[in-house]
N, C-alpha and C positions, 0 to 999 in steps of 0.2 A: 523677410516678414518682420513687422512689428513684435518688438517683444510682448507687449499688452497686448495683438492677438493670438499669437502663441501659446503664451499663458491662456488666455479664455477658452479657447478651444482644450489645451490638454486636460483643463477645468473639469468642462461638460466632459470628454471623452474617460475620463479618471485617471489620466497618465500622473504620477507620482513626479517624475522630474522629466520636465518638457526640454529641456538641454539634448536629448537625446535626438533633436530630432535633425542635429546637423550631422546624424552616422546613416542618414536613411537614403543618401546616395552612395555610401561606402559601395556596399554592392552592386554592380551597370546595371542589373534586369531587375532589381527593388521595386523600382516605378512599373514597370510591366507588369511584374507578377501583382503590382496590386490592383494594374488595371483590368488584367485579364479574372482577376477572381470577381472584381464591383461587376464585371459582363455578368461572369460566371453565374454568382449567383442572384443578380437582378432582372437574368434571362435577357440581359439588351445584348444587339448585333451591333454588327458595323455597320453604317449610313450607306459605304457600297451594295456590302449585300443584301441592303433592303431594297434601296435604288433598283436595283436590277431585276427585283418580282413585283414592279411596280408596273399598271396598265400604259401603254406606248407611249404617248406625247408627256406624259402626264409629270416626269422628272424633265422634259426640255421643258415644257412650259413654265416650270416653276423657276427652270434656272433662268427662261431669257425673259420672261416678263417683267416689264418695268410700274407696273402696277399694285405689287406686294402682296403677302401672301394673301391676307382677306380678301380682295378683290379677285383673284386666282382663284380662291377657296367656292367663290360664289357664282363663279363662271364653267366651274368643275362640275357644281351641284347640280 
């Protein structure tokens, strides 16, 4: 990452010294645990498990149509 957006971002976020942020793979499950909490508390799931309470054709369709999703979107309606 660019250091001018480094800096911008730790900016806006208030980080004091943005250097900090090459120790944020030290620990393996860092990245996780901060994906698992943005789910957590944004209340979003995973794309499978939504996939799967979705009406029958309705995930083929979108996967094999060669027409995008608007066109898809209007032939669903």
């Amino acid at each position: 990452m660019p250091l001018v957006v480094l800096d911008y971002i730790a900016a806006q976020l208030g980080v004091a010294d943005p250097s900090n942020v090459k120790h944020y793979l030290d620990r393996e499950k860092m990245r996780l645990d901060h994906h698992w909490e943005i789910k957590r508390i944004d209340g979003w799931s995973d794309f499978r498990r939504t996939a799967m309470s979705c009406p029958g054709g309705l995930i083929t369709g979108a996967w094999t149509t060669g027409a995008g999703p608007k066109a898809f979107e209007e032939e669903v309606a």
